[in-house]
C-alpha positions, 0 to 999 in steps of 0.5 A: 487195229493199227492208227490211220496216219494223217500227214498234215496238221492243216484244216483239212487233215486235223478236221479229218483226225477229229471225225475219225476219232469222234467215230472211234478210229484210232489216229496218228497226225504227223505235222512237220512244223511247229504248230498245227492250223496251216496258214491260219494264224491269229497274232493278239498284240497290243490291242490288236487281232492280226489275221496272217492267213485267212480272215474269215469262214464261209458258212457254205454248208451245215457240215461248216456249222455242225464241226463249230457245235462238235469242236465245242467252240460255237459260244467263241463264234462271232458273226460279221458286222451286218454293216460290213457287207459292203464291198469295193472294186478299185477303178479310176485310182479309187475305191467305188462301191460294187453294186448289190442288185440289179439296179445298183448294177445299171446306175454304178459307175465302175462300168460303161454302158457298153459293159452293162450292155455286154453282161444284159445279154449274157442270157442270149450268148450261146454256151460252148458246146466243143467240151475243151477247156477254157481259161477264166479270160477267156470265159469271161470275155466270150460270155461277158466281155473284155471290160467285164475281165479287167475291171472285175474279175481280174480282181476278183480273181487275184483277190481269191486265188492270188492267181491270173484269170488267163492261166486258170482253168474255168473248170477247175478253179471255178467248176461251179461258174462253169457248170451253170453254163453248162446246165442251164446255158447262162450265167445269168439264168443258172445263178436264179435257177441254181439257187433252188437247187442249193437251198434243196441241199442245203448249200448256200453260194459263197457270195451270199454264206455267211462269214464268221470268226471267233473271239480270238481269230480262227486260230481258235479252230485248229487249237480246239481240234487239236486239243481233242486230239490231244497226244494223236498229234505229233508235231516236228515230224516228217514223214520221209517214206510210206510203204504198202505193207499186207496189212497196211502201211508202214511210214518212216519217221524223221524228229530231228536226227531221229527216224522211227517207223509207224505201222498205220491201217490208212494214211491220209495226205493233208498237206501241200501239193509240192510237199507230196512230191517230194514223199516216197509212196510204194506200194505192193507193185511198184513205187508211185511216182509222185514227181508231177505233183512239183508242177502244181504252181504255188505263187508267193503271197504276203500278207501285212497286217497294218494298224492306224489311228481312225484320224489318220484314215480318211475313207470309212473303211466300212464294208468287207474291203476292196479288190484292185485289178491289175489295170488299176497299177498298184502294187496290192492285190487288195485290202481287207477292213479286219476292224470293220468287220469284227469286233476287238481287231483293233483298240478303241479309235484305231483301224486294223487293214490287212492287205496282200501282196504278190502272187501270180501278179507280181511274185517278186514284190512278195519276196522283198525284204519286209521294210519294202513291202510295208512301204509299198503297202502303206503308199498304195492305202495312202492313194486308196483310202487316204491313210497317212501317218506312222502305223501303230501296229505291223505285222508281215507273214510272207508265204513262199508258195501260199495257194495251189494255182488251179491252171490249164490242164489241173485235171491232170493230177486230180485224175492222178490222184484218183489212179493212185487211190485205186492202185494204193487202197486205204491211200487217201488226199485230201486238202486244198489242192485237191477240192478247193483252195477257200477254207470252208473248201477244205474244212468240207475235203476234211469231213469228206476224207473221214466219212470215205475212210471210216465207211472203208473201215467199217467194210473190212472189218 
């Protein structure tokens, strides 16, 4: 049997490779660049553990817990420090605890009353029942108030997808929100409710999952994937052209200057949205134009990775971090406190502080020169947390088109994508543009990818 070809060495499509494999199905993974992981990459330096992409993994699901046990990696597995489960939201130019139950929510100071007021009658806001598509502000501000939109989810918002809560989809970047409203007509009463539902499946809600690493960063992840897959993996390698053929696909090869042809029995798309416009796809009929994918919104991020002396610190930075909503007037989307929350991401006396920059926000400050986005930074943790003195460690990794913008209207190339599986068949997508941008999300597309394509297989043969 000819390999299923995954193009795309990213979570998602090495995930896939590994179950395929495990399950004895033959692969091929084509990855363009040098290295496999995606945006996750961990930087050892000096002492110092530097995240460029993603700091943790949400245990959202066994399936997260069962891949760690398959890998061979769950004795590398390190959990978050319990005392980091504090979280900060910026308001009034400074970091202020969130509250964690609904009596620290009634006596915090990030709302006024007016705002508690609006969130205490949430359960009695009737649900919208027209079936159109809202924007995240405007669900947020019809259900919980203006204040509610910008002093916090705005925030929030910015912090998880880098993105501006007027321009993505409640449906689609948040379907879950969205569904509680529409099964049990509150947020309030579907987050108490639902919770039932997800313990009977097994799923734990993202605010509440678990977050852990590894002893060497999450990059720990994708190399032991990767080295199971051993000489499947084919780095450097474009994938120009993939034809329909009568008995499955022929893909076109470019390594350097060279072109070679792959006979494949399936191909998986793991990579990015934009890249997949510009793949050539024909299939028996006709070609398949993949042109629309272009539109998908990537916004650029930065992420910098600053290290001080714990003298030169004067806040605790205790807790998972803090997000800054756009009110606020600083130029980060938010901080996270590496250090705190793992051990060894900083020498002894020392703090580590990865902070992101850009986005839907302010594009441009994530493309400036990276000397002017480490002096932006360190003058935003100056005011925040009191940081002063020369860093000890830097590092800025700036992504030019970093997350998938769930947007208005994203339903469009999600239905898209089911027409072109229907017309290709044993054409597969996977990855974050198509069931979630979080990383547990796409470690979940990677497993589900590979059940579909292996009960498939099984079918024909």
């Amino acid at each position: 049997m000819n390999p299923v070809a995954i193009i795309g060495g990213g979570i998602s499509g090495l995930t896939a490779g590994f179950y395929l494999k495990r399950a004895g199905v033959p692969v091929v993974l084509l990855e363009s660049s040098s290295r496999v992981g995606g945006a996750i990459q961990s930087i050892r330096q000096d002492g110092y553990l530097a995240e460029s992409g993603p700091n943790t993994i949400l245990e959202t699901s066994p399936k997260i817990t069962q891949l760690i046990r398959d890998a061979g990696i769950e004795s590398r597995r390190i959990e978050s420090d319990p005392k980091a489960g504090a979280r900060y939201l910026v308001r009034y130019g400074r970091a202020i605890p969130m509250p964690e139950s609904p009596l620290g929510f009634l006596f915090t100071e990030l709302f006024t009353v007016k705002a508690k007021l609006a969130v205490l009658g949430e359960p009695f806001v009737p649900a919208r029942c027209d079936g159109g598509e809202e924007s995240i502000a405007d669900f947020v501000v019809r259900r919980l108030g203006r204040e509610f939109l910008d002093h916090a989810v705005d925030a929030m918002v910015g912090g998880v997808y880098a993105g501006d809560p007027a321009r993505l989809s409640v449906s689609q970047a948040f379907p879950k929100l969205a569904d509680l409203e529409n099964k049990y007509g509150s947020l309030i009463k579907g987050s108490i409710l639902g919770a039932r539902d997800r313990k009977k499946r097994g799923e734990i809600a993202k605010d509440r999952a678990p977050k852990f690493s590894f002893d060497e960063g999450l990059q720990v992840l994708p190399d032991a994937l990767s080295e199971s897959l051993g000489e499947s993996v084919h780095l450097g390698t474009l994938v120009t052209r993939v034809a329909k053929t009568s008995d499955g696909w022929r893909l076109t090869l470019r390594f350097g200057e060279a072109e070679s042809v792959l006979e494949a029995s399936s191909v998986i798309y793991a990579g990015t949205a934009h890249k997949l416009a510009e793949l050539k796809l024909e299939s028996l009929d006709e070609p398949v134009d993949l042109s629309p994918f272009a539109e998908v919104r990537y916004p650029p991020v930065a992420s910098v990775v600053l290290g001080y002396r714990r003298k030169d610190v004067a806040h605790h930075c205790q807790g998972f971090g803090a997000l800054i909503p756009k009110v606020e007037g600083f130029s980060i989307l938010g901080t996270i406190f590496s250090s705190s929350l793992f051990p060894n991401r900083a020498p002894e006396g020392h703090v580590t502080l990865t902070s992101y920059i850009g986005g839907e926000r302010s594009p441009e400050l994530a493309l400036l020169p990276p000397e002017e986005i480490y002096e932006l930074v360190a003058h935003d943790l100056r005011l925040l947390f009191g940081v002063k003195g020369t860093p000890t460690f830097r590092h800025c990794k700036i992504y030019p088109k970093a997350i998938p913008q769930y947007t208005i209207g994203y339903g469009r190339y999600r239905e898209l994508m089911d027409e072109i599986e229907r017309r290709a068949p044993s054409f597969y997508f996977t990855g974050q543009y198509r069931d979630g941008i979080s990383l547990s999300d796409s470690i979940l597309s990677g497993c589900k990818i590979a059940e579909r394509v292996e009960k498939a297989l099984c079918f024909i043969q």
